[in-house]
C-alpha positions as CSV (number, residue, x, y, z in Angstrom):
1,X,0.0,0.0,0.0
2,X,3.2,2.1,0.6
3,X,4.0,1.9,-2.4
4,X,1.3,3.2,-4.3
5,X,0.7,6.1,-2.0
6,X,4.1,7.2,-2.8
7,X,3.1,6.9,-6.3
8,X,0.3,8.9,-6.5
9,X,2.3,11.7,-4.1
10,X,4.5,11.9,-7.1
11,X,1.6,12.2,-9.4
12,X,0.4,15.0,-8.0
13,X,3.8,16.8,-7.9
14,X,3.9,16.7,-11.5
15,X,0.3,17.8,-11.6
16,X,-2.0,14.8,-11.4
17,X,-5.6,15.4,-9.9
18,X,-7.5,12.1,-10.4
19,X,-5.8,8.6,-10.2
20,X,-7.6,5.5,-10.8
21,X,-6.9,2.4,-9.1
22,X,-7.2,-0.5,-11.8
23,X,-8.1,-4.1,-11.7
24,X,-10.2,-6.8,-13.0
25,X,-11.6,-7.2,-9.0
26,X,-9.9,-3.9,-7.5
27,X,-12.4,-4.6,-4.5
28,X,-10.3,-8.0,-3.6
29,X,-6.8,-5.3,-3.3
30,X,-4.8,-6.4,-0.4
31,X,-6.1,-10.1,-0.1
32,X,-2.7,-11.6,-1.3
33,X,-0.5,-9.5,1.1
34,X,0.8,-10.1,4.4
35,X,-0.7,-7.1,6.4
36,X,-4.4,-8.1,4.8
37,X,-4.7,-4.3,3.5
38,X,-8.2,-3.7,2.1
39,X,-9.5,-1.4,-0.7
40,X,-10.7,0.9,1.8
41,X,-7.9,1.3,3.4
42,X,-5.9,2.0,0.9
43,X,-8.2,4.8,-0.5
44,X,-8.3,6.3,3.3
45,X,-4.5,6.8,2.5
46,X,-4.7,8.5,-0.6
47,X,-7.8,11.1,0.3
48,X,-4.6,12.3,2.9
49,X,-2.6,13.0,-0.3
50,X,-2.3,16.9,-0.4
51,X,-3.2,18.4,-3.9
52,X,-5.2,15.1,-4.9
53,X,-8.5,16.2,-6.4
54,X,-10.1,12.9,-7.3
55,X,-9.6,9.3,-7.2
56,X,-11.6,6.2,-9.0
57,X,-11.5,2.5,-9.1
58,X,-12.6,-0.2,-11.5
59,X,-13.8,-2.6,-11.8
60,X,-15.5,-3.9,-8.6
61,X,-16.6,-7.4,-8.3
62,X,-20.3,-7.8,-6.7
63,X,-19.1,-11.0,-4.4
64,X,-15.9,-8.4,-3.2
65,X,-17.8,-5.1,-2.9
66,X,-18.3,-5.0,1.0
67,X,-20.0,-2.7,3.9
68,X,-16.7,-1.1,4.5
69,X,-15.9,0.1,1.3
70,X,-19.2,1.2,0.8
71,X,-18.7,3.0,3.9
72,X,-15.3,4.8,2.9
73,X,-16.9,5.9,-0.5
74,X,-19.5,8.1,1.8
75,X,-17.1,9.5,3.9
76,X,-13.9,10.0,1.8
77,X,-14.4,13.5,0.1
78,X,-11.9,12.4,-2.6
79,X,-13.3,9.3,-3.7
80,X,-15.9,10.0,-6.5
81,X,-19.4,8.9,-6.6
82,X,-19.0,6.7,-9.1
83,X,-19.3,2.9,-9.4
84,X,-18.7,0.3,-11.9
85,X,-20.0,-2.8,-10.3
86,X,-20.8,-5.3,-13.8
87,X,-23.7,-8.2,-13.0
88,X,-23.0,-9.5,-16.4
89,X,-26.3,-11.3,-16.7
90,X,-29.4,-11.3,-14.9
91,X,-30.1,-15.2,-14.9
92,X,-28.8,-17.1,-11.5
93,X,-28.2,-20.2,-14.1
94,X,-26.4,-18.2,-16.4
95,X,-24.2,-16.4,-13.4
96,X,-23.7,-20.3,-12.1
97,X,-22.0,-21.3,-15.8
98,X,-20.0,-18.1,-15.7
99,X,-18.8,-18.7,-12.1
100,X,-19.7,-15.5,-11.1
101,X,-20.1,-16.5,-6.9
102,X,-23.2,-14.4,-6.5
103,X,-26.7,-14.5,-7.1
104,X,-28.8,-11.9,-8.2
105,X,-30.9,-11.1,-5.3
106,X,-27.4,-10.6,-3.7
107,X,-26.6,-8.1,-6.6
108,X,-29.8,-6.5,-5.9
109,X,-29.5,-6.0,-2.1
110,X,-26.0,-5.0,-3.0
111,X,-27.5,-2.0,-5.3
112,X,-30.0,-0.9,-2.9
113,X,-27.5,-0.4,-0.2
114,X,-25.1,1.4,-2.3
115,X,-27.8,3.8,-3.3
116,X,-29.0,4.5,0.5
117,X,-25.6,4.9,1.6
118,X,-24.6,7.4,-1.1
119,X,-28.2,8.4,-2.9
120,X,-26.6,10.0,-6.1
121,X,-24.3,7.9,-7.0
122,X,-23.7,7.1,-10.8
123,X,-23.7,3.3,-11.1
124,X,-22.3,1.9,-14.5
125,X,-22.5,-1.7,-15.0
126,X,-21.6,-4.9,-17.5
127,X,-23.5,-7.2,-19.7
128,X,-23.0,-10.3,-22.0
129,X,-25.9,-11.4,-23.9
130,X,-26.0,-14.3,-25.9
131,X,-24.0,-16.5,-23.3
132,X,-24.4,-20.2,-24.1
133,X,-27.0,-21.6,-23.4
134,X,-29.0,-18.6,-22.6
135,X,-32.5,-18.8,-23.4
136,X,-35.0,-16.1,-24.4
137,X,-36.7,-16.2,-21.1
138,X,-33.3,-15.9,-19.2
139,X,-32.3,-13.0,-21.1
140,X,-35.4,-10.9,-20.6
141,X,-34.5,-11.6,-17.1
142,X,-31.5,-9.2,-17.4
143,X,-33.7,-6.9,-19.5
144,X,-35.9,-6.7,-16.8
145,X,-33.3,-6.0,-14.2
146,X,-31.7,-3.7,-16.0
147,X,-35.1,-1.8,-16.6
148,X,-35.3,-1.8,-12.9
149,X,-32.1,-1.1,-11.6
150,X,-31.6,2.0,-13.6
151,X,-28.1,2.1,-14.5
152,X,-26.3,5.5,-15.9
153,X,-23.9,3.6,-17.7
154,X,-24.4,0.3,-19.6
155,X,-21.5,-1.5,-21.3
156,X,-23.2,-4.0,-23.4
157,X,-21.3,-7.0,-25.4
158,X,-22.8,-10.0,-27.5
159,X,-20.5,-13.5,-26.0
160,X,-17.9,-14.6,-28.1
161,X,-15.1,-17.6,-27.4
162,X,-12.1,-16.0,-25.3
163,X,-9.3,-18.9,-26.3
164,X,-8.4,-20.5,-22.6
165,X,-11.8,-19.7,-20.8
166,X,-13.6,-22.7,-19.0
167,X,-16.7,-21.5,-21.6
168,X,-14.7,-21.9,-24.6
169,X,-13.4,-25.4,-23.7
170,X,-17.0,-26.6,-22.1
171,X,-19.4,-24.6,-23.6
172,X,-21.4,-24.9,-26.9
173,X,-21.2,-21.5,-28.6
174,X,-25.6,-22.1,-29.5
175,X,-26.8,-18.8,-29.2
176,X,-27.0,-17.5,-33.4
177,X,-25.1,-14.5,-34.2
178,X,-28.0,-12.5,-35.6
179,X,-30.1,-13.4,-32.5
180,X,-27.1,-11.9,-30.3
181,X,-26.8,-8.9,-32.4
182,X,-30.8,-8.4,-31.5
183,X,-30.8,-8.8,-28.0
184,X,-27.6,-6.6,-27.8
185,X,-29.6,-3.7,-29.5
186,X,-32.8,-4.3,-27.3
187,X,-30.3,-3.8,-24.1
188,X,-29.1,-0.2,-26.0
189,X,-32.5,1.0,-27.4
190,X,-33.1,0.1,-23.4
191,X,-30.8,2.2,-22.1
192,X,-31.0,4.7,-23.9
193,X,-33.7,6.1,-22.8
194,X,-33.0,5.8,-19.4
195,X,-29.6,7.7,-20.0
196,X,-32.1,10.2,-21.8
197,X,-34.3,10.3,-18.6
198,X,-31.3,10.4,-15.9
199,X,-29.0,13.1,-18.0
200,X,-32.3,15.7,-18.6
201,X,-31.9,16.0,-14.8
202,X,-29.0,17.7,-15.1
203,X,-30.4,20.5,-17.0
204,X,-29.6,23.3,-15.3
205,X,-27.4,22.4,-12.7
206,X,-23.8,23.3,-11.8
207,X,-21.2,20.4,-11.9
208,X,-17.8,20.4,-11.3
209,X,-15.3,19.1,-14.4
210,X,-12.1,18.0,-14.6
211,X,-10.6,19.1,-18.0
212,X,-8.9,16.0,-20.2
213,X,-9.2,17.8,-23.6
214,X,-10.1,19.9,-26.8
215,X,-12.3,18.3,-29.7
216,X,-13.6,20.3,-32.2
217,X,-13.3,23.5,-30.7
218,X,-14.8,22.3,-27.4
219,X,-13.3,21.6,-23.8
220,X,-14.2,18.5,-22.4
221,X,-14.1,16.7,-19.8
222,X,-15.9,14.1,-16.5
223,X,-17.7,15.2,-13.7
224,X,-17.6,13.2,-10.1
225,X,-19.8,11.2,-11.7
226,X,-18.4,10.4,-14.8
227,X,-20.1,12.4,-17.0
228,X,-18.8,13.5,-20.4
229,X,-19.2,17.2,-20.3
230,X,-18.3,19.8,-23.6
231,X,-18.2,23.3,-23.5
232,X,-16.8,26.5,-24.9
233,X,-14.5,28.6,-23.8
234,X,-11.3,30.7,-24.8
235,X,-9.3,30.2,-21.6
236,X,-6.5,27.2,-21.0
237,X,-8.4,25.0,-18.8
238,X,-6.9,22.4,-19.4
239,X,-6.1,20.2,-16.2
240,X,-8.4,22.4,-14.5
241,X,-11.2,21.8,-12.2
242,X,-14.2,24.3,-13.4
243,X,-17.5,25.2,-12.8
244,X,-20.1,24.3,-15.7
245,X,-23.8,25.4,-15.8
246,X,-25.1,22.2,-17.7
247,X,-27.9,24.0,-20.7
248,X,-28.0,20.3,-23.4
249,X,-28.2,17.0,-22.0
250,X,-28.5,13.7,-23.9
251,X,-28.0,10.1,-23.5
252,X,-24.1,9.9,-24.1
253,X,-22.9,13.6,-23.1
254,X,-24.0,17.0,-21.9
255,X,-23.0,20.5,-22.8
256,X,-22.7,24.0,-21.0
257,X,-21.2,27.0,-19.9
258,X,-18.3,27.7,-17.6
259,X,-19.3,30.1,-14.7
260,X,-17.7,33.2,-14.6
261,X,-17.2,34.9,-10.9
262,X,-18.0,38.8,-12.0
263,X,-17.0,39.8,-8.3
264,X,-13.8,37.7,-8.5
265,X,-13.3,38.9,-12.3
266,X,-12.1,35.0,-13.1
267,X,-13.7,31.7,-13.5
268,X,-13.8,29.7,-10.2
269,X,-11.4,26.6,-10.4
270,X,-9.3,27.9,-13.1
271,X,-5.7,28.8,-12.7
272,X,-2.9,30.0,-14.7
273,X,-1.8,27.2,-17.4
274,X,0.8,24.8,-16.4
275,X,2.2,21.6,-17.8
276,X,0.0,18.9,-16.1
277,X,-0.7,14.8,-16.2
278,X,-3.9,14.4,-16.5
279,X,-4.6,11.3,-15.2
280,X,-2.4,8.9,-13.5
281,X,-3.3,5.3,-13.5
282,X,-2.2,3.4,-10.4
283,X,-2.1,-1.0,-10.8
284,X,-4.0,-2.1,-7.7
């Protein structure tokens, strides 16, 4: 854990304000080391690092995600309130065959606290359709939950054979390409409309952005809650933490304008350019 906080300390004297602490279960960090450090504790010692802005993790793993790191995400003011917590199909038979080791009325409970504990959190999540041996009755399962959980972010992929998996070795590849390819695009058409539906409640509302970029005359860049935000403006900002009325909202991205402090004569959050890192990406 040492390590990486001196990592990140370095980060941020070269001008890092977010780091994101990667791996396929990040939520299982520490489990293999000899003090049995946990995920939580190691993001209670970066939200000490001075200068950090932000900090992310991904991807967590339902049967990993536990009270106390729930607990340090509502309480550390660094860590953002975001969530990428994949339930990959909404079947428990299908979940059995991948070897997920959860169930989803566990995944569901798991959900519902997340949301009490931190109420506007953005939850992104993971599906497969077309696993084998998925019927048409298991897959409107994970239609249905994903009409009812109400995710922000859906990353939706039709199966295919990974060379080395248990699947590709034992399982019969059944499900017919063109009836993955329609189940993948009844997941999307799903979600986007509920994107459409959680976005437009942004309209109107101030967010705070962390700059990564320029495209086509544009800044952009992620709220807390990992929202793609453009806007215009003829001031460096990038690197730069700023203010942004949001005034367009759609299912993928919203727009706005950067609040100016007429008192102050300066934008809140921006500062004078200097050479930054944007992000820094830290191997849990």
């Amino acid at each position: 854990m040492e390590d990486i906080v001196c990592e990140v300390e370095e980060l941020v004297l070269r001008g890092t304000k977010e780091v994101i602490l990667l791996g396929q279960k990040v939520d299982s960090y520490g489990h293999d080391l000899p003090e049995k450090p946990d995920l939580a504790k190691l993001l209670t010692g970066l939200n000490r690092v001075d200068g950090l802005a932000r900090i992310r993790f991904l991807t967590s793993h339902p049967k990993d995600m536990n009270q106390r790191l729930i607990e340090a995400m509502t309480c550390l003011d660094k860590v953002c309130e975001h969530l990428s917590l994949p339930f990959q199909a909404g079947d428990d038979d299908i979940l059995h065959a991948m070897r997920r080791g959860y169930t989803i009325e566990h995944y569901q409970a798991l959900v519902a606290r997340i949301r009490h504990a931190i109420p506007h959190i953005a939850l992104s999540t993971d599906v497969i359709v077309g696993f084998p041996g998925e019927s048409e009755e298991q897959f409107h399962r994970t239609f249905d939950l994903l009409r009812e959980l109400r995710f922000d972010t859906v990353h939706v992929a039709a199966y295919s054979p990974r060379p080395g998996t248990i699947a590709s070795r034992k399982l019969a590849d059944d499900v017919p390409p063109e009836e993955k390819v329609r189940r993948r695009e009844m997941v999307e058409h799903l979600q986007e409309g509920i994107a459409t539906e959680i976005n437009a409640r942004l309209l109107g509302s101030t967010v705070e952005v962390l700059v990564e970029g320029q495209k086509n005359g544009k800044w952009w860049g992620r709220t807390r809650g990992d929202k793609l935000v453009f806007f215009k403006d003829e001031t460096n900002c990038l690197g730069q933490l700023v203010k942004i009325t949001i005034e367009k909202t759609s299912p993928w991205s919203l727009q706005g304008g950067l609040i100016y402090d007429w008192e102050r004569g300066a934008y809140p959050g921006v500062t004078a350019a200097i050479p930054v890192l944007q992000l820094g990406n830290v191997s849990a």
